[in-house]
C-alpha positions as CSV (number, residue, x, y, z in Angstrom):
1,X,-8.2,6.0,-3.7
2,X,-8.9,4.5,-6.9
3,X,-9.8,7.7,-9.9
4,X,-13.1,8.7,-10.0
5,X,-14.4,9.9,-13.8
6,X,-15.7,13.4,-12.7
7,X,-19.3,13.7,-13.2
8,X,-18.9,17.2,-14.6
9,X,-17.0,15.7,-17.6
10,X,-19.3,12.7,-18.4
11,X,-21.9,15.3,-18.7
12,X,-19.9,17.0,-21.0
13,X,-19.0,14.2,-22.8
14,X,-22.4,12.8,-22.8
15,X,-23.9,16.3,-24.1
16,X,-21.4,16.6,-26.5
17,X,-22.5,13.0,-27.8
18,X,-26.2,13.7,-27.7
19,X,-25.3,16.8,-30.2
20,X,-23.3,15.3,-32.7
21,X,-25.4,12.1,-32.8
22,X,-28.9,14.5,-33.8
23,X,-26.7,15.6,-36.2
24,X,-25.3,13.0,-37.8
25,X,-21.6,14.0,-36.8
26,X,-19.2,11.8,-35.3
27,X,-21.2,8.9,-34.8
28,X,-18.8,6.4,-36.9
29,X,-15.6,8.1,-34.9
30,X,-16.2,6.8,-31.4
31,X,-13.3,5.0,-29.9
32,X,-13.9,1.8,-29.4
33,X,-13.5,0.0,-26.1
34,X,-11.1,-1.9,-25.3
35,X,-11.9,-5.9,-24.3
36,X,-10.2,-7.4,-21.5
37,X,-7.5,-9.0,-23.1
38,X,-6.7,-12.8,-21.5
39,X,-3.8,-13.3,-23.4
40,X,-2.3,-10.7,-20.5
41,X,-4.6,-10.9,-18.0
42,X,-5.8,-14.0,-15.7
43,X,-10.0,-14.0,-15.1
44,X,-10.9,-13.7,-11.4
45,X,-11.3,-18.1,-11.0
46,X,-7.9,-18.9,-12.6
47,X,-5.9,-16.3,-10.5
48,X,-7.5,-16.7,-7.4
49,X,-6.6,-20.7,-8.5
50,X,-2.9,-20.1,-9.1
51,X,-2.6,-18.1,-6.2
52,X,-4.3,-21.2,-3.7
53,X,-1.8,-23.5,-5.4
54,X,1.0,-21.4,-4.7
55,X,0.4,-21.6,-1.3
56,X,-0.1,-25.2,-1.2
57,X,3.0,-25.9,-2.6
58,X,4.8,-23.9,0.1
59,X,2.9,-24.8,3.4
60,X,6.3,-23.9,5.2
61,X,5.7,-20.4,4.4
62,X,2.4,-19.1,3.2
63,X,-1.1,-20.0,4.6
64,X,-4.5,-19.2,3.3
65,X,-8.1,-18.4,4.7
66,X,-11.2,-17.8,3.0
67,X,-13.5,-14.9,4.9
68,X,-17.0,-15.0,4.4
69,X,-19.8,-12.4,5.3
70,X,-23.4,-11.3,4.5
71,X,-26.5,-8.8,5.0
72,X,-29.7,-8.5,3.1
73,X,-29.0,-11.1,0.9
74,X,-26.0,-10.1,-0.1
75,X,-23.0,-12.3,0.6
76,X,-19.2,-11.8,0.1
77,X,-15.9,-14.2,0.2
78,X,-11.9,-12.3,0.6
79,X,-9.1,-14.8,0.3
80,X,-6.7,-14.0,2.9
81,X,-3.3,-15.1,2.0
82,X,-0.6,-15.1,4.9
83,X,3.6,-14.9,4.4
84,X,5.5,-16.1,7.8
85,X,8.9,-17.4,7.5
86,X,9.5,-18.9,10.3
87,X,12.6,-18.9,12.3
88,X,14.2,-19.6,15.7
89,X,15.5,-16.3,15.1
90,X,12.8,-14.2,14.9
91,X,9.7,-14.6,17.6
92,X,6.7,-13.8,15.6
93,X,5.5,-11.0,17.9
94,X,8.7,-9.3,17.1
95,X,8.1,-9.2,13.2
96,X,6.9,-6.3,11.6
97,X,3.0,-6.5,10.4
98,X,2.0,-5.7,6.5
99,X,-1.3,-5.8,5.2
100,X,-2.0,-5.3,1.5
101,X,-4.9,-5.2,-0.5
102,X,-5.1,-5.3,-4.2
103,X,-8.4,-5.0,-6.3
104,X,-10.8,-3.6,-4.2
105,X,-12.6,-1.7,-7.2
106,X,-13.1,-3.9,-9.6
107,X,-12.1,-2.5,-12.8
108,X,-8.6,-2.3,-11.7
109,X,-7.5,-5.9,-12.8
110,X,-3.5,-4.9,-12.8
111,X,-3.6,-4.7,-9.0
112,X,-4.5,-8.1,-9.1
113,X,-1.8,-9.1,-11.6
114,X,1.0,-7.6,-9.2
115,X,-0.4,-9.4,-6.1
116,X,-0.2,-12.7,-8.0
117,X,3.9,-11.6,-9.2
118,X,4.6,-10.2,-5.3
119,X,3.3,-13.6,-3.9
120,X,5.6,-15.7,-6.2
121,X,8.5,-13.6,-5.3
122,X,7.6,-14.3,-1.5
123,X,7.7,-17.9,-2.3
124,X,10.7,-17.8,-4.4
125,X,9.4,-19.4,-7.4
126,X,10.4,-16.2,-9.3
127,X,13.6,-13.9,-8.5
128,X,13.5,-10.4,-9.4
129,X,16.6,-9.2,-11.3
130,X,16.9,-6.0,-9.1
131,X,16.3,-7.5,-6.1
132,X,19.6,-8.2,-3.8
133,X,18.1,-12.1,-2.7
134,X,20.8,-12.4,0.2
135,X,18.9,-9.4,2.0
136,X,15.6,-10.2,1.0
137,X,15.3,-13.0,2.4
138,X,17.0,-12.1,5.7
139,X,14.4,-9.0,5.7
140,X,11.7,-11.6,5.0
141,X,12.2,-13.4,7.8
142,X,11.6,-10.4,10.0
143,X,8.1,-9.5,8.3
144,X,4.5,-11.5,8.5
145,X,2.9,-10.1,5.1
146,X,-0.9,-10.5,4.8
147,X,-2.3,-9.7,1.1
148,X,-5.5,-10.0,-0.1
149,X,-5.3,-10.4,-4.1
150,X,-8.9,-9.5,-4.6
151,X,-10.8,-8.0,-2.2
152,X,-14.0,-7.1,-4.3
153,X,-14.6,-10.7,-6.3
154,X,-17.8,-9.5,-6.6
155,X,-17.2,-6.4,-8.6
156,X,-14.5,-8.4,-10.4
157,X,-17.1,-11.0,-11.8
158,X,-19.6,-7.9,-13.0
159,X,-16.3,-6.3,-15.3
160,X,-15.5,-9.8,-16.9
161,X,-19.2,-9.9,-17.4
162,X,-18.5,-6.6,-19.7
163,X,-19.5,-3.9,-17.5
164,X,-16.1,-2.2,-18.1
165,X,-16.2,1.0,-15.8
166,X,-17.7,-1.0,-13.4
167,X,-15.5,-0.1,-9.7
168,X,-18.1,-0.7,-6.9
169,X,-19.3,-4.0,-5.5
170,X,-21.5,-6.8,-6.1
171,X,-24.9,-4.6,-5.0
172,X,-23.1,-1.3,-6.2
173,X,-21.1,0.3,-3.3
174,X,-18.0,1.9,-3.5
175,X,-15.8,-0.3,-0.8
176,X,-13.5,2.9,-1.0
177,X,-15.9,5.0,0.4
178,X,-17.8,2.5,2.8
179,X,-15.1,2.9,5.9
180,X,-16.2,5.2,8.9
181,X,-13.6,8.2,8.8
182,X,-15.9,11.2,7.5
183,X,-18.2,8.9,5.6
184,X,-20.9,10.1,3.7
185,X,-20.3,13.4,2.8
186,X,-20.7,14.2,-0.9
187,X,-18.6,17.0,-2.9
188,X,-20.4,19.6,-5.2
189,X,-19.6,16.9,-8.2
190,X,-20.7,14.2,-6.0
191,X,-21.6,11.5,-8.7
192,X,-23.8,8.4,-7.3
193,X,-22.4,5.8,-9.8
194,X,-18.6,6.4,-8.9
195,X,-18.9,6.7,-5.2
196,X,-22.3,5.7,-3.6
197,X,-21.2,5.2,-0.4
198,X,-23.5,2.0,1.0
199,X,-26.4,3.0,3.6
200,X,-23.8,3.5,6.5
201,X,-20.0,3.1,7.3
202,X,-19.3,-1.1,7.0
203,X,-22.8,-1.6,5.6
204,X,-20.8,-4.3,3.1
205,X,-19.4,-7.2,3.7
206,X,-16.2,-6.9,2.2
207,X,-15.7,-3.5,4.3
208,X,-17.0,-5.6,7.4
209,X,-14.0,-8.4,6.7
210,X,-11.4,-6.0,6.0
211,X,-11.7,-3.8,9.2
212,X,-12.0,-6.9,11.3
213,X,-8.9,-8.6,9.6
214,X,-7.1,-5.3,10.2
215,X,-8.3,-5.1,13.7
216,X,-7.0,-8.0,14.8
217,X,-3.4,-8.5,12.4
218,X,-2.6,-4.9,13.8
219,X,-0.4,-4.1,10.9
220,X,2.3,-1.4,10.9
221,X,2.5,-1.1,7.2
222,X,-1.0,-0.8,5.0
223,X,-1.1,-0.7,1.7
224,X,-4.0,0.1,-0.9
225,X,-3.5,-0.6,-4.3
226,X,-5.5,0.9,-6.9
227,X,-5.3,2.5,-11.0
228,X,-5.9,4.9,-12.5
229,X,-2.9,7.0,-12.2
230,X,0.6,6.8,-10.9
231,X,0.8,8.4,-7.6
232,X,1.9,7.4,-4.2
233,X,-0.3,8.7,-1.2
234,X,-0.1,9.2,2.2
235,X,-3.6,10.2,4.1
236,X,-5.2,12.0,4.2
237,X,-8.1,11.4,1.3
238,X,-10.6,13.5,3.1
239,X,-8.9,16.5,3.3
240,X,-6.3,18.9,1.4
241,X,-3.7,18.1,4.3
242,X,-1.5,15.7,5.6
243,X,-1.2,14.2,9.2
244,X,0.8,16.3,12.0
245,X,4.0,14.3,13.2
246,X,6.6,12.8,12.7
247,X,5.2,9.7,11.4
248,X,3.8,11.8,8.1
249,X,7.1,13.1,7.6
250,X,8.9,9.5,7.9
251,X,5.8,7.8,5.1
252,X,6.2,11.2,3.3
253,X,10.8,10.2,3.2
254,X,9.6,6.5,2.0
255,X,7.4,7.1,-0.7
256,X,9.9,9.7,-2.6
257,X,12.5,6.9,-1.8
258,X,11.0,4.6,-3.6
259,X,9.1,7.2,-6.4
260,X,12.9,7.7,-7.0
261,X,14.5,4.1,-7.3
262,X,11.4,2.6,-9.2
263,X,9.7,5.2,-11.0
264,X,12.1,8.0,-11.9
265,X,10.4,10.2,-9.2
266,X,7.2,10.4,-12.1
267,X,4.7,9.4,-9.6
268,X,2.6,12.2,-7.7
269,X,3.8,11.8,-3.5
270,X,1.5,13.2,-0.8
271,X,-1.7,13.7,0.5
272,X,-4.7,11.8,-1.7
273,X,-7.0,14.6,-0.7
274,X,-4.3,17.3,-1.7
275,X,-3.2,15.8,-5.0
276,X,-5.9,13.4,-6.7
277,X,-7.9,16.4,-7.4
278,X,-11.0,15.9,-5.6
279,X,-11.7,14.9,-1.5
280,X,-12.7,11.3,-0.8
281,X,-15.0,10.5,1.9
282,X,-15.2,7.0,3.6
283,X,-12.0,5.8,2.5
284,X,-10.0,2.4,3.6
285,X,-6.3,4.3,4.6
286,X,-7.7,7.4,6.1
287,X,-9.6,4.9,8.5
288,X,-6.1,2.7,9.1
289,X,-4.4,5.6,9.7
290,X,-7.0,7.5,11.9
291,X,-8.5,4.6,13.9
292,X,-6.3,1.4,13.6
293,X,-3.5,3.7,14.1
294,X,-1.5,2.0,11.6
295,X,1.6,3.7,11.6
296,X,2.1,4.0,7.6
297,X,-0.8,4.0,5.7
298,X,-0.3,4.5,1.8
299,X,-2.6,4.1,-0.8
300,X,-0.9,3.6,-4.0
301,X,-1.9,4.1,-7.9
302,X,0.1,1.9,-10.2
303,X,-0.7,2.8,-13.7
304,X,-3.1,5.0,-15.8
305,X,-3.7,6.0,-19.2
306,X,-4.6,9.7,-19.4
307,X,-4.8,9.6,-23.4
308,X,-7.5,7.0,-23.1
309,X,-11.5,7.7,-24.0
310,X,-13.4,8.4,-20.9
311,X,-15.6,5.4,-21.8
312,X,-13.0,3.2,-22.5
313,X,-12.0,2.0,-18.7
314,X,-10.3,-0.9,-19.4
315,X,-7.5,0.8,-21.3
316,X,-7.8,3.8,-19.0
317,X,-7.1,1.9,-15.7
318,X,-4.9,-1.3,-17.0
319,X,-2.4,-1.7,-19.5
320,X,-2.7,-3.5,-22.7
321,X,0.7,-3.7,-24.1
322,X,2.5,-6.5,-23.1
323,X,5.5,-4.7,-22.9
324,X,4.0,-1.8,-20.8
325,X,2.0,-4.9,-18.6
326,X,5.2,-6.6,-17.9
327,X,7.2,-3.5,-16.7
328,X,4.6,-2.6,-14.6
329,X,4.2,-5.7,-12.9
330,X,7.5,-6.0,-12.5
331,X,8.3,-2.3,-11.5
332,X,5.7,-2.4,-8.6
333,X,6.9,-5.9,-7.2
334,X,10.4,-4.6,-6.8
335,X,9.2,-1.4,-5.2
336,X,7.3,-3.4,-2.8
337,X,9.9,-5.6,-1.8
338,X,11.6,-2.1,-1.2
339,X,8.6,-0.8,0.8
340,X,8.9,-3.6,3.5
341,X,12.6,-2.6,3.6
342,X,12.3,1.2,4.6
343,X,9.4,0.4,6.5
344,X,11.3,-2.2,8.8
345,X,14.4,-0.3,9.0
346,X,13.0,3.2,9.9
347,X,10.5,1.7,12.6
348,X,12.8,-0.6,13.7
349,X,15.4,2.2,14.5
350,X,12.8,4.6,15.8
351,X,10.5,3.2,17.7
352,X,12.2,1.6,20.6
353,X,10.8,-0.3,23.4
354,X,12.9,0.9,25.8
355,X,14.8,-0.6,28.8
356,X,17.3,0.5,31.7
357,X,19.2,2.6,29.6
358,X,20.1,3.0,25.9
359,X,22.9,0.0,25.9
360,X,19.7,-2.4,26.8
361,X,17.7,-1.0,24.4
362,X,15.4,-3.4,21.5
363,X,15.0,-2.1,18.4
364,X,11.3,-2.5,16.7
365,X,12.2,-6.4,15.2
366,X,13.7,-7.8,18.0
367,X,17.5,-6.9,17.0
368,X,20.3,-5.5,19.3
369,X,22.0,-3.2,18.3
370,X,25.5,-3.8,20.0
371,X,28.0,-2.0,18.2
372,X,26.3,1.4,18.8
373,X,25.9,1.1,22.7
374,X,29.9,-0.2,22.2
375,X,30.7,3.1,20.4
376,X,28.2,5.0,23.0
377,X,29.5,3.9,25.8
378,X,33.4,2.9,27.1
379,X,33.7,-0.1,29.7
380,X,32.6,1.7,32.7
381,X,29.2,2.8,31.4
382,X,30.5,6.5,30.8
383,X,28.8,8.1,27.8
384,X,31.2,8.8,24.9
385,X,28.9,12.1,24.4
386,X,31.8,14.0,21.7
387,X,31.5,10.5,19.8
388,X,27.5,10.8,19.5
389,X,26.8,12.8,15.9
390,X,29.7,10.3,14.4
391,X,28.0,7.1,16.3
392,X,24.6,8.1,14.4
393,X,26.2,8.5,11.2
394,X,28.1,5.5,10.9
395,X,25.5,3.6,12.1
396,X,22.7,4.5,9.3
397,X,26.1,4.6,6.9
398,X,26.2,0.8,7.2
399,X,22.3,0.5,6.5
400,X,22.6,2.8,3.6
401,X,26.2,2.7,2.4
402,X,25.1,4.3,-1.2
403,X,22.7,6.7,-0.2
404,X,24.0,10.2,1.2
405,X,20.3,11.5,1.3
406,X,18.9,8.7,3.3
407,X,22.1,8.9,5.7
408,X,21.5,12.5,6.3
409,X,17.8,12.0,6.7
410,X,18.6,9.1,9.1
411,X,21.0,11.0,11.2
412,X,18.8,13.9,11.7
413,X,15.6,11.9,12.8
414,X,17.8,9.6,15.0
415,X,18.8,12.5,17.5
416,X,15.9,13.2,18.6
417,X,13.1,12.2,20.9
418,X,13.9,8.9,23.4
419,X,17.8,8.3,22.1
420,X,18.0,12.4,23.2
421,X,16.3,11.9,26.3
422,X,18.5,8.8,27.8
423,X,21.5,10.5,26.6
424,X,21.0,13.6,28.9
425,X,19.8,11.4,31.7
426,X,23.0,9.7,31.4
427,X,24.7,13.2,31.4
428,X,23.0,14.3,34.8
429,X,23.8,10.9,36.4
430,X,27.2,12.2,36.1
């Protein structure tokens, strides 16, 4: 979602300001803000420059595009960079779809700063010391990623021109709340500067490319990636209330997972509108979850400073330690590459395009399963029924041989629904 500085407390601050400053008090005191510092930090041109050389030294694996749009004299550019391995394996129509977007407000330079790590990992010019490489890259090939580094370049330019606190675009709309799920409505603390909506839902550019690019990639993971906290949220950001079904519950089970392995389970996990502490209208993963119907939809927060001055954004939304920089960066690159790896496995082994009967069935990813239907079924087709709760278990066992919690979470969501249903079929057939 991206924090929002409540307008209540700038007034307060600002009051409080206006008081000490007639009287003389305080004035000498003022924190002062903090500069972008480029020692850490790339500006918008040389990232965007490393990242389109990145992808022209590996032409085997990454692509690039350049979308351009405009209205009213207003015109907007989102690189689109594309990761697709690809293999005689794996038919691409069989790979499981991610879309990620980093920077999409514009004071939020870190987002951009993980993109530019993740990307590098992808092309395996950097390894990450956590990461198991043999598996990575056998996930990998199974996955088309599509990550746009910065999606408002516009806003970007205006907060390297010194406008700090500076989150909307180029013409001063909040991309976060210019998407058509419940757009426009304003809260009682409704504050014009933080999230002006636009004149209508996709009356930007940038909100024009980025629902067309979902539209037609179809992704089954989306990510948005904002500061300003550290949280990890599901939809929705509209309301105090998370989706029904049993995709919420499967994105809720992901997000602790990885809260848990990267973050010593510090991050906030659930609803944006339920935990950020205020309701966000018009937002980018409420409308990929509602109306693209992408099946997990997460916005994530990667770092935040609550000890900083509300007026000093920088430091607020981005670290400036290079030791603090460097761990985030690196923590969010490995939970990432663990993201695409619970996402693939749990929709691969629960949504099944199914065929004649379970033995025949392909998992999401274009994989057989054979030793399960063995262990299902004997030679002559009969079920092995008494054999079924041990079948499940040692089947998610060898996907997570380390994790009793994932196993036990895995068994219970695989007895259910379609595996349930062919099993009792079988059972009536005799």
């Amino acid at each position: 979602m991206g924090v929002v500085l409540p307008l209540r407390f700038l007034f307060v601050v600002v009051f409080v300001e206006v008081l000490t400053g007639f009287h003389g008090v305080g004035c000498s005191s003022q924190p002062p803000m903090t500069p972008i510092p480029f020692d850490l930090y790339h500006s918008s041109a040389a990232l965007l420059k490393e990242i389109k050389a990145t992808v022209v030294r590996h032409p085997d694996t990454l692509t690039m595009e350049t979308i351009k749009a405009g209205n009213k004299g207003y015109a907007a550019e989102v690189l689109v960079v594309t990761y697709n391995r690809q293999t005689e394996d794996v038919d691409d129509q069989s790979k499981l779809r991610v879309l990620l977007s980093f920077g999409q407000h514009g004071r939020e330079l870190i987002t951009s700063e993980v993109a530019l790590q993740l990307l590098s990992v992808l092309a395996k010019e950097r390894n990450m010391q956590r990461a198991d490489l043999m598996s990575l890259h056998k996930l990998l090939d199974n996955l088309v990623i599509k990550m746009v580094p910065m999606e408002n370049l516009n806003g970007r330019k205006l907060v390297e021109a010194a406008d700090l606190c500076e989150r909307r675009n180029g013409r001063g709309v909040d991309l976060n709340r210019n998407w058509g799920v419940d757009w426009g409505k304003k809260e009682k603390d409704y504050d014009p500067y933080e999230e002006n909506p636009g004149t209508a839902p996709f009356s930007e550019p940038e909100a024009q490319i980025m629902r067309q690019l979902a539209k037609s990639f179809e992704p089954h993971i989306w990510a948005n990636v904002h500061s300003g906290m550290e949280a990890l949220f599901t939809p929705y950001d509209h309301k105090n209330k998370t989706p029904e079904g049993s995709m919420s519950n499967l994105m809720d089970f992901i997000l602790r997972e990885v809260n848990h392995l990267h973050f010593e389970d510090k991050c906030l996990v659930g609803s944006g509108g339920g935990l950020v502490g205020y309701l966000a209208h018009g937002t980018t993963t409420d409308y990929m979850y509602d109306v693209v119907k992408v099946p997990l939809a997460f916005t994530f927060e990667i770092y935040g400073d609550s000890e900083a001055s509300s007026k000093d954004c920088f430091k607020m939304f981005n670290p400036v330690d290079k030791l603090v920089f460097n761990k985030t960066v690196d923590n969010w690159t490995v939970a990432f590459l663990t993201l695409f790896k619970l996402g693939f496995l749990q929709l691969r082994d629960n949504h099944f395009a199914p065929s004649a009967d379970l033995r025949k069935w392909v998992p999401f990813g274009g994989l057989v399963d054979n030793d399960f239907s063995k262990i299902l079924f004997r030679e002559d087709g009969k079920l092995r029924f008494y054999e079924l709760p041990l079948a499940l278990i040692r089947k998610h066992n060898r996907i997570f041989p380390h994790s009793q919690k994932i196993n036990l979470f895995m068994f219970i969501w695989s007895i259910n629904y379609k595996e349930i249903l062919v099993i009792l079929l079988k059972i009536i057939e005799g």
